[in-house]
C-alpha positions in Angstrom: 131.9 244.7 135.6 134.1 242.4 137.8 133.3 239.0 138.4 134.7 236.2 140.0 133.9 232.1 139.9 133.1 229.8 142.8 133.5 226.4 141.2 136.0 225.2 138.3 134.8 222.6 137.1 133.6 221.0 133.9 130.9 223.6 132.9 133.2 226.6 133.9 135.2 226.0 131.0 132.3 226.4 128.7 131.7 229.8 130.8 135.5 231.1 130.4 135.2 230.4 126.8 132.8 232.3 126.1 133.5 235.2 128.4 135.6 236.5 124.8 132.5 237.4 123.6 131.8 240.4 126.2 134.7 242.3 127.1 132.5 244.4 129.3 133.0 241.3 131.7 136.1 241.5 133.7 137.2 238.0 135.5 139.3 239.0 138.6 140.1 235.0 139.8 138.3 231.9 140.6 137.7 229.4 143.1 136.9 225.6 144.3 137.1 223.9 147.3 139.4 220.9 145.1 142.7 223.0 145.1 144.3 220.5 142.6 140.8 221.3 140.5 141.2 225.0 141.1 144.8 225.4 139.9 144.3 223.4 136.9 141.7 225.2 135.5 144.1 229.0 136.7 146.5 227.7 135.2 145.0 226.4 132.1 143.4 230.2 131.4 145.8 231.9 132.8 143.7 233.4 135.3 144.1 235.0 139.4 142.5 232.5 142.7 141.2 232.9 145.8 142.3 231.0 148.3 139.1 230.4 150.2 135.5 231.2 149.7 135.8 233.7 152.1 138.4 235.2 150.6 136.2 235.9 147.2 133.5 237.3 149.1 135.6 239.8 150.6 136.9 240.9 147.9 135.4 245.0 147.6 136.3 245.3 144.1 134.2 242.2 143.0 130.5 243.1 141.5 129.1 239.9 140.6 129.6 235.9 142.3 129.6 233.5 139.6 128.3 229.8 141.3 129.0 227.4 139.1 129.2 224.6 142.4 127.3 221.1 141.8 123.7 221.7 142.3 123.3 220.4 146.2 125.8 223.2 146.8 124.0 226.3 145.1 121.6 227.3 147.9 124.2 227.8 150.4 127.2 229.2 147.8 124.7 231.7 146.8 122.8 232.5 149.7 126.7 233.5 151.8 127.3 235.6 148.5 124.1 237.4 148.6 124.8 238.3 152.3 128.3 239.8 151.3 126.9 241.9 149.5 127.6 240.5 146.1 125.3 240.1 143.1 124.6 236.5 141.8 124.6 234.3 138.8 124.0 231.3 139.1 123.8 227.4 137.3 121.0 225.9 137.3 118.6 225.6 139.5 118.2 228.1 142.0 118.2 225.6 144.8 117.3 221.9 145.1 114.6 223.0 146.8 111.8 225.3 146.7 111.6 226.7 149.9 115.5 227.8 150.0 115.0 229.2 146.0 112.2 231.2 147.5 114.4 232.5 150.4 116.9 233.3 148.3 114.9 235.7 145.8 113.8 237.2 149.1 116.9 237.7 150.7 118.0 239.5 147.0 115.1 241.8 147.6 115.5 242.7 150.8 119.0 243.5 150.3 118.8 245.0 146.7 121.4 243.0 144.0 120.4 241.0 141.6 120.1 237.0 142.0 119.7 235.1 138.4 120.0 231.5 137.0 121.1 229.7 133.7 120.2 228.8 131.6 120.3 231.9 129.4 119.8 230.5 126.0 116.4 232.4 125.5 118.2 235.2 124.7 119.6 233.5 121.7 119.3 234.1 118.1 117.2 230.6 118.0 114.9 231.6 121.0 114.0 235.4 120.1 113.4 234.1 116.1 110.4 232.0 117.4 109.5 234.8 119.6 109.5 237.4 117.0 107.6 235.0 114.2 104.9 234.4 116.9 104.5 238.1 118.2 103.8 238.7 114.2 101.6 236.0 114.5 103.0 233.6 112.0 101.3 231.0 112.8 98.2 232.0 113.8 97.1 231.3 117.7 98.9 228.9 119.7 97.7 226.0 121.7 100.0 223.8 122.1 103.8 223.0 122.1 106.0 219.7 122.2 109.4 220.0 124.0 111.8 217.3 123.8 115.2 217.2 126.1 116.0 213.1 125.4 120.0 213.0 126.2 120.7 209.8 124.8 121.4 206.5 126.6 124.1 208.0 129.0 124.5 205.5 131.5 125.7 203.1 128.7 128.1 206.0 127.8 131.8 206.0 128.0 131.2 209.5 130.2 133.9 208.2 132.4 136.0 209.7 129.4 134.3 213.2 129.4 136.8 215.9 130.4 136.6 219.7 129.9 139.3 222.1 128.4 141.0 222.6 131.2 140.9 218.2 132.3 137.7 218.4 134.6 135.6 215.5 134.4 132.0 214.9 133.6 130.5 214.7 136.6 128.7 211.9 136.5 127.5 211.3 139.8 126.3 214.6 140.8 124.5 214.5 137.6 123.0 211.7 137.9 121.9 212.3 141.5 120.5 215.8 140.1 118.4 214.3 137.6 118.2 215.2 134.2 115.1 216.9 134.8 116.8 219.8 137.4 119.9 219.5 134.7 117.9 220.0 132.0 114.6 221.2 131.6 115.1 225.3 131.8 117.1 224.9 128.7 113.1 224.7 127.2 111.2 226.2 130.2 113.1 229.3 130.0 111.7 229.8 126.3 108.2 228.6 126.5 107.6 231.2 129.6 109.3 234.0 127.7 106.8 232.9 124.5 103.3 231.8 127.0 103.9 233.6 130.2 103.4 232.4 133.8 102.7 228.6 134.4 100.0 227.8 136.0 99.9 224.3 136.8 102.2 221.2 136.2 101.0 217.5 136.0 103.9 215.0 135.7 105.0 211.6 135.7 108.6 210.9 136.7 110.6 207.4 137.9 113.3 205.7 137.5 114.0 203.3 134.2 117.4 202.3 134.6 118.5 201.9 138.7 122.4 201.0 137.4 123.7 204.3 135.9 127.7 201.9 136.3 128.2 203.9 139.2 127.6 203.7 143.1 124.9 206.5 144.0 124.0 208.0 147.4 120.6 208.4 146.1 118.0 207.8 143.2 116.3 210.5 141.2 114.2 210.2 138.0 115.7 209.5 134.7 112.5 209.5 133.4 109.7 212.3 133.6 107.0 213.3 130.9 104.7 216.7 132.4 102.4 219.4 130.9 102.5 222.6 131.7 99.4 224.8 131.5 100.1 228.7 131.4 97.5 230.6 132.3 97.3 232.3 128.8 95.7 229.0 127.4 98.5 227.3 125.8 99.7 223.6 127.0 102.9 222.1 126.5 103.7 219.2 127.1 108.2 218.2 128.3 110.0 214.7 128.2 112.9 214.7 129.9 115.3 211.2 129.9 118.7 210.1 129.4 117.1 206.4 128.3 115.4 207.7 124.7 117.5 208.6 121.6 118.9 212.3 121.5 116.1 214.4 121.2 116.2 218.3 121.9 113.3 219.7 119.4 110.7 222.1 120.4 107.3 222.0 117.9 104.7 225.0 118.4 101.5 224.4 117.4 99.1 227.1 115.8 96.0 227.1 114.0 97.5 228.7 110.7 101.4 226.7 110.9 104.0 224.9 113.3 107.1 226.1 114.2 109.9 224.0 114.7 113.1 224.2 115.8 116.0 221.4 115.7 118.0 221.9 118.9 117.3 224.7 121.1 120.8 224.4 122.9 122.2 225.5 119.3 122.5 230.0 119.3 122.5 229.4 115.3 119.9 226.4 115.0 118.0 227.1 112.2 114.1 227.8 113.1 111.4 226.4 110.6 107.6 227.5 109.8 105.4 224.4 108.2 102.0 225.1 106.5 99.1 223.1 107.8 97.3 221.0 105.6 93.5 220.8 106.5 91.7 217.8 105.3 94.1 216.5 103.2 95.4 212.6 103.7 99.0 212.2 105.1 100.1 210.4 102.1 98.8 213.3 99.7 100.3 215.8 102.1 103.3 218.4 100.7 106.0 219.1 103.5 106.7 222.6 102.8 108.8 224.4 105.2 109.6 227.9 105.5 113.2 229.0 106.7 112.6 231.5 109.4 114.9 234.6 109.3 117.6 232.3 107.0 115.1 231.5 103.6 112.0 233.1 102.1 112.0 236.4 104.5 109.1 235.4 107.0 111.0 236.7 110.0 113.9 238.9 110.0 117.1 237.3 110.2 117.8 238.4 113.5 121.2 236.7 114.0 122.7 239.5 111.5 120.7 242.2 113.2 122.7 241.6 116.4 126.3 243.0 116.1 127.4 241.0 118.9 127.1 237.6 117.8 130.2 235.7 116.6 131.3 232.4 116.8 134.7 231.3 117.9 135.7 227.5 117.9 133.6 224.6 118.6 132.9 225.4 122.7 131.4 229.1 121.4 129.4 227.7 118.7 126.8 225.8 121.3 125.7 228.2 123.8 127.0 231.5 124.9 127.3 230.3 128.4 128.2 234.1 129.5 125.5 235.9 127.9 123.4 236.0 130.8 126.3 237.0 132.9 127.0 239.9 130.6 122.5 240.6 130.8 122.6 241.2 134.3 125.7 243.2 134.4 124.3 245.7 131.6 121.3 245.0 133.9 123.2 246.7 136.7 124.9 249.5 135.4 122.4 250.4 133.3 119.9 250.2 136.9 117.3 248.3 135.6 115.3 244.9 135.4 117.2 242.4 134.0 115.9 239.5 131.4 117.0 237.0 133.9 115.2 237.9 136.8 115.3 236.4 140.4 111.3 235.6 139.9 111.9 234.1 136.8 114.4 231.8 138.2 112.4 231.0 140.8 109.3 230.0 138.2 111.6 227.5 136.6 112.7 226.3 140.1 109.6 225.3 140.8 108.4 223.9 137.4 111.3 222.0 137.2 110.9 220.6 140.7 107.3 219.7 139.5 108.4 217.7 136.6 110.9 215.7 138.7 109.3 215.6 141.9 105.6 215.0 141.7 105.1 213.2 144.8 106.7 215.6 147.0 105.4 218.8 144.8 101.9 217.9 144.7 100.5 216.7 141.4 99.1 218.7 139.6 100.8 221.4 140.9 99.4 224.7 141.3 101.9 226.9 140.5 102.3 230.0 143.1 105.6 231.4 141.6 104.6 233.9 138.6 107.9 236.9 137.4 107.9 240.0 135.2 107.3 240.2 131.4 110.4 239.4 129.7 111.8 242.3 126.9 112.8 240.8 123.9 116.3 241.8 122.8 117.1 245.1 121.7 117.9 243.7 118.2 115.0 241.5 118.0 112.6 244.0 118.9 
């Protein structure tokens, strides 16, 4: 499958890297609209350009656009790619706003190609152990989970230093300007629809903590926001998302019978971990006994060596597999059907995310009117 990138910067290396992992995925050049950006990163990996966008959208022999552009400029990257003709992966989210997101998914309909969004780390190892413990139930019934996506205190930071591979920098100001919300929160949302289902309403609180992030910014956006999310099976979850609080990425599921937790769900290899509940029993008298999912007593499968595919390769590998939802919807395609990562899906997220970050312009609560497919596990997890 032959795919090409619009955007080189910082989070493209962390795509190219991992592109070694599926060979099935053929890169056939990249561009950005910074030329000095664009060669850099060609030259660094050794790898074809484009000299305009135009250029990469008329290219015949090109299956798949790859918008990895600063979030203000997915809408329209996407939506001129989808009207090419081209199929489309791209970062997170959809659009910066709902209405576009939604007229992008219907533009992909209409004209038949598949439109998708990162993040894709539900289809890791980490995501599809919890999955698999709760569809053999366990824990018992679930009602409620915690998720946790603190970054740190990043305006205090030295994330002027930041540079990728290939010498792109951190973005700061576009992620700033984003929020940390829209930057981060699929990274959880994706797995707790693939475990609950469709959302059904959002309730949020979201401001701003800390006006002076050391930079100049066209605009503010929440670096705060604390929401639940009620999914219309029953379970409630309840997301922070800052860059003010300590570092803080763990999700805790809550059922009658045990919790599940898991350390850092942006980790492929995290390990996932299954407490017993202790009824009636005083905190001080209580016995922390923890259960290794898939990697101790054998609870769960071990599902990481059930997948043939998995390796890890140097320290930007061992984080995410940035291109494993590239290589989804491409198997997706040839193999003409639905893929994991599917336009509706995308758009569900879109518009939770929104809700988390934007509760006076979203409505709060919102009453979610997005809703997607059922999601397949993977073929090894099954």
């Amino acid at each position: 499958m032959h795919i090409g990138f619009v955007g080189c910067g910082y989070v493209a290396d962390y795509y190219m890297t991992t592109l070694k992992n599926h060979p099935e995925l053929q890169l056939l050049g990249v561009y950005d609209i910074n030329p000095e950006r664009q060669q850099a990163f060609a030259k660094y990996h050794n790898v074809a350009t484009y000299s305009s966008l135009e250029k990469i959208l008329a290219d015949d022999g090109l299956d798949i656009v790859v918008n990895l552009t600063n979030p203000d400029s997915h809408f329209d990257v996407s939506k001129r790619a989808l009207e090419a003709g081209k199929h489309v992966y791209s970062e997170k989210p959809l659009a910066m706003d709902y209405d576009q997101a939604k007229a992008l998914v219907e533009l992909a309909q209409t004209k038949g190609l598949y439109l998708a969004s990162a993040p894709c780390n539900f289809l890791s190892e980490t995501a599809q152990t919890v999955w698999k413990a709760m569809r053999e139930n366990v824990i018992g019934s679930v009602h409620l989970a915690y998720a946790e996506l603190d970054g740190g205190l990043i305006p205090h930071m030295p994330y002027e230093k930041w540079v990728s591979q290939s010498g792109a920098p951190w973005n700061a100001r576009d992620e700033f300007e984003s929020g940390c919300t829209v930057e981060h929160a699929g990274y959880y949302l994706t797995w707790l629809t693939m475990l609950f289902g469709p959302a059904k309403s959002v309730t949020s609180f979201a401001t701003v903590l800390m006006p002076d992030k050391g930079i100049e910014l066209t605009r503010e956006t929440p670096d705060f926001t604390s929401g639940c999310i009620e999914f219309h099976s029953g379970v409630v979850a309840r997301m922070t998302n800052s860059i003010i609080a300590d570092h803080n990425h763990t999700l805790t599921i809550f059922g009658d019978e045990g919790i599940i937790t898991v350390e850092d769900g942006w980790y492929y290899h995290c390990k996932v971990y299954k407490k017993k509940r202790r009824m009636h029993t005083r905190l001080a008298e209580m016995p922390i006994i923890y259960d290794l999912l898939g990697y101790g007593p054998k609870k769960v499968t071990m599902l990481r060596n059930n997948n043939p595919n998995y390796k890890r390769r140097g320290r930007y590998q061992r984080i995410m597999d940035y291109s494993r939802g590239l290589a989804e919807i491409a198997k997706a395609i040839k193999d003409q059907r639905k893929s994991r990562l599917s336009a509706n899906h995308a758009l569900h997220i879109t518009e939770i995310t929104l809700a988390l970050q934007h509760p006076e312009k979203m409505g709060c609560p919102r009453q979610i009117e997005s809703t997607f497919e059922p999601i397949e596990p993977m073929e090894w997890a099954r």
